[in-house]
C-alpha positions, 0 to 999 in steps of 0.5 A, a space after each residue: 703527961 703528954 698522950 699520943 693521938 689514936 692516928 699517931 700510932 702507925 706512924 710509931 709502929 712503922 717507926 719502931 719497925 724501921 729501927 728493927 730493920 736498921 738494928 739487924 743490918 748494923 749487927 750484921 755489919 752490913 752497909 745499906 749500899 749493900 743491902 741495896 744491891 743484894 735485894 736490887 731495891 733502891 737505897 731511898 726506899 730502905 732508908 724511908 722504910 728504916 725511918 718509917 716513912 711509908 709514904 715515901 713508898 710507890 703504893 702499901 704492895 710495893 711496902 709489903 714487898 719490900 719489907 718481907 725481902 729485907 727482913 728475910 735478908 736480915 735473917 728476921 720473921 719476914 711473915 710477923 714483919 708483914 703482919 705488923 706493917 699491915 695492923 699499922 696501915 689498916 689502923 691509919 684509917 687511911 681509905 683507898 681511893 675508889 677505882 671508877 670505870 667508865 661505862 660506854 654510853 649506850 648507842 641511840 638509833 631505830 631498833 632493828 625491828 623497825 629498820 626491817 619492817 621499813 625495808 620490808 615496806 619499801 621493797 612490797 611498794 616498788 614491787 607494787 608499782 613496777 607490776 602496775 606499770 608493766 601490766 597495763 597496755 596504755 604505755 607509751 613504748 606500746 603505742 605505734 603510730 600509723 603509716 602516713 597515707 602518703 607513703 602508703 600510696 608510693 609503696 602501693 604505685 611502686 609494686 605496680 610499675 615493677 616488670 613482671 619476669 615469667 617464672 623459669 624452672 631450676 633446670 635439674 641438669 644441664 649446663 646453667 641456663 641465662 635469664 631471658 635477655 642475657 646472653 648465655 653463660 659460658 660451659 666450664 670445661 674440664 682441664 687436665 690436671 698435670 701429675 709430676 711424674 714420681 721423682 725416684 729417689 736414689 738408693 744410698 750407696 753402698 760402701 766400696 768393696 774392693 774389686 776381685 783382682 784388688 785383693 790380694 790378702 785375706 785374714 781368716 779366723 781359725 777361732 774367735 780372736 780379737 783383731 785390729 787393722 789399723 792404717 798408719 797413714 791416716 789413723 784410722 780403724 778399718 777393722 777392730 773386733 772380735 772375729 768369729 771361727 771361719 770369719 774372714 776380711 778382705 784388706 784393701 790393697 794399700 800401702 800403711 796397713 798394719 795387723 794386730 792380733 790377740 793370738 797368733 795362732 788363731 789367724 790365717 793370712 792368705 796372699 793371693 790364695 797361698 797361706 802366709 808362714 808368718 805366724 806359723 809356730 807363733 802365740 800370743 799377741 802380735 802388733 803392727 805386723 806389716 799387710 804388704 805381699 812382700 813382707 806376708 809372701 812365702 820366701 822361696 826355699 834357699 838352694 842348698 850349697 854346692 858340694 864342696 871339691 875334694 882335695 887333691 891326692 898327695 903325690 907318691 915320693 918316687 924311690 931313688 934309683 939303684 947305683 
C-alpha cells in the first residue's frame, strides 16, 4: 500500500480544489474563454488554478485573489474555497523569503560641538592679534621720515627773497582801488536798458452790422415763435431759434433770403418801417417765404372801375300825320 508524504498533501488539497472549480464551470456550461473574460483574469492562471499548480501563480495574495472571484462566479463558498487554499499553503511548509532593508551608514566626521569650539578659537586668535598690531605705535604706516636739511634751507632763502607788499585796506566804498604799479581799473557805468514799448493788441472785431440806411426789413415777435433765415444761395443759417416777445432781427439786405416760421400770426415783417400785410390773417407754419421789398411791400389799393355810361334813351315813334 502506497503512503503519501506529509508535503504531498497540499499539493493533493490544491488539486482536489482545482477539479471543484473546474466541475462547477462544466455544469454551469461555461467555457474557460468565458470565464476569463467575465472575471479579466488570464486563461493560463485558471487553468493552473483548475490543475493545482499554485506555483504557477504571481504570489500566494494573487492565488488568494483569484480563487475567491472565481468560486464566487461559479456560485460556491468563496470564504470556505479561501479558507482551504490557505491550510494547504501553510501546511506546504513553505517559508517566505526574509524581506531585508538596507540601513544607511551612519556619516563619519567631527561632531559639531568640536567644529564651534574650533571656530570659536580661530575667530578670539584673529581678534587677538588684529588689537596687538593696531594698538602699538611701532608700525611702519606711522613712522614719518624727516624733511631733508637741504630742502629746508631752500624753503627758508625762498620766504626771504619774496617782495614784501604793504597792507592796503578793503575800501568800504567807492570805485575798486588798483594795486600800487597797476594802472587804475576802469569805473563801470550804468547803461540804459531799452524798454519796448508795449505792443498793443487789437481788440477782436466785431461782426458787421449792416448800416441804418441797409436795412430795409425787420422781423419782430409779437410772441415766442420759432423762426429761420436761411440764405438759398449759400446754404447758410443767419438765423434759426426761437424768438422771445418783442425780439426783433435786422435782415441784411440781399438777394436769396428767405423766412420760415412755426406760427404766422406770431411775426411782424416791417419794410422800411410800414408793417407787411403778408401774414395778415394767417396761422400756423409758413416756409421759405420770400424777404425781398418787393414781394414784403404793401400793393397800393386798386382804383375802383370807372362807372359804367348809361344807355342811350329809345326814340319816340313820331305819330303819322292826319289825312
Amino acid at each position: 500500500m502506497k503512503r503519501f508524504r506529509p508535503q504531498e498533501a497540499p499539493a493533493v488539497d490544491a488539486a482536489r480544489l482545482g477539479e471543484e472549480l473546474r466541475d462547477a464551470r462544466l455544469a454551469l456550461g461555461l467555457s474557460i474563454e468565458d470565464v476569463a473574460a467575465q472575471l479579466r483574469i488570464r486563461q493560463v492562471y485558471l487553468i493552473a488554478l483548475e490543475e493545482g499548480r499554485t506555483k504557477d501563480l504571481p504570489s500566494p495574495a494573487y492565488a488568494i485573489g483569484f480563487v475567491r472571484n472565481y468560486a464566487g462566479a461559479l456560485g460556491l463558498d468563496a470564504g470556505d474555497m479561501v479558507r482551504r487554499l490557505r491550510d494547504g499553503s501553510a501546511g506546504s511548509g513553505v517559508r517566505k523569503a526574509d524581506l531585508v532593508f538596507p540601513e544607511p551608514v551612519p556619516e563619519r566626521g567631527f561632531p559639531a560641538g568640536v567644529v564651534v569650539l574650533v571656530g570659536a578659537v580661530v575667530a578670539i586668535g584673529a581678534y587677538v592679534a588684529w588689537y596687538n598690531w593696531t594698538g602699538t605705535g611701532n608700525r611702519s604706516v606711522d613712522a614719518v621720515p624727516p624733511v631733508p636739511e637741504r630742502l629746508e634751507s631752500a624753503a627758508r632763502s625762498g620766504e626771504a627773497l619774496r617782495p614784501q607788499l604793504p597792507a592796503t585796506p578793503a575800501p568800504t566804498s567807492g570805485p575798486p582801488q588798483a594795486a600800487p604799479g597797476m594802472p587804475p581799473l576802469p569805473v563801470p557805468t550804468q547803461v540804459p536798458v531799452q524798454v519796448p514799448p508795449p505792443v498793443a493788441t487789437p481788440a477782436p472785431a466785431a461782426p458787421p452790422v449792416p448800416a441804418a440806411d441797409q436795412i430795409r426789413i425787420i422781423l419782430r415777435a409779437k410772441a415766442d415763435v420759432w423762426t429761420q433765415v436761411r440764405d438759398t444761395r449759400s446754404g447758410q443759417q443767419l438765423l434759426a431759434r426761437t424768438m422771445r416777445a418783442g425780439e426783433t432781427f435786422p435782415v441784411p439786405n440781399r438777394e436769396g433770403l428767405v423766412l420760415s416760421t412755426g406760427n404766422a400770426q406770431a411775426m411782424e415783417i416791417m419794410v422800411e418801417g410800414t408793417a407787411s400785410p403778408i401774414f395778415t390773417g394767417l396761422q400756423g407754419v409758413r416756409r421759405d417765404v420770400p424777404l425781398t421789398v418787393d414781394h414784403l411791400r404793401p400793393r397800393p389799393a386798386a382804383a375802383p372801375p370807372p362807372p359804367a355810361a348809361a344807355p342811350p334813351a329809345p326814340a319816340r315813334a313820331t305819330p303819322p300825320a292826319p289825312r
